[in-house]
N, C-alpha and C positions, 0 to 999 in steps of 0.2 A: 161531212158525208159528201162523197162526192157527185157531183151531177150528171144526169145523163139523154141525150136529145136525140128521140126516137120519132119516126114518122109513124102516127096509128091514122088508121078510116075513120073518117066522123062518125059514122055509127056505130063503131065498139066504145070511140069515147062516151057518146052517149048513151049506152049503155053501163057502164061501169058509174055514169055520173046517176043513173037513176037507185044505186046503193050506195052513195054517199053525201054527208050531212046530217044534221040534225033531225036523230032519230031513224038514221039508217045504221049501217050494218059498218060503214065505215067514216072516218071522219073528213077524209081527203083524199079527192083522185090518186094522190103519192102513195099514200097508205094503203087503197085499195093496189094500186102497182106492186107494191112491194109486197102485200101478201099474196097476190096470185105466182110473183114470182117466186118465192118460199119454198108454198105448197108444188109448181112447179116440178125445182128443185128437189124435193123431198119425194116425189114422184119418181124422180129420174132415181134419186137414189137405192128408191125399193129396188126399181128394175134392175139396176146393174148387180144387188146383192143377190137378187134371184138369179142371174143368168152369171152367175160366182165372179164379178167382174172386180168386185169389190168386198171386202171382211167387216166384220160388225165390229 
């Protein structure tokens, strides 16, 4: 998988760090990355089929 090296504000990291671990919502700040960018994703995607950009 490839790596990727982004500049975030300490206070989104610390915010995203207070949903993950043991007994949070996600396992690892990665993980938490990767599903924000998904759902993202999957965002963008409704929008462009709404506005006919893209087919189902």
């Amino acid at each position: 998988m490839p790596k990727v090296t982004v500049e975030i504000p300490q206070h989104i990291i610390d915010d995203v760090n207070a949903h993950v671990g043991d007994g949070c919502k996600f396992v690892t700040f990665s993980d938490a990355v990767r599903t924000a960018l998904r759902k993202m994703l999957d965002q963008l995607d409704e929008i462009d089929r709404r506005r006919g950009r893209i087919s189902d």
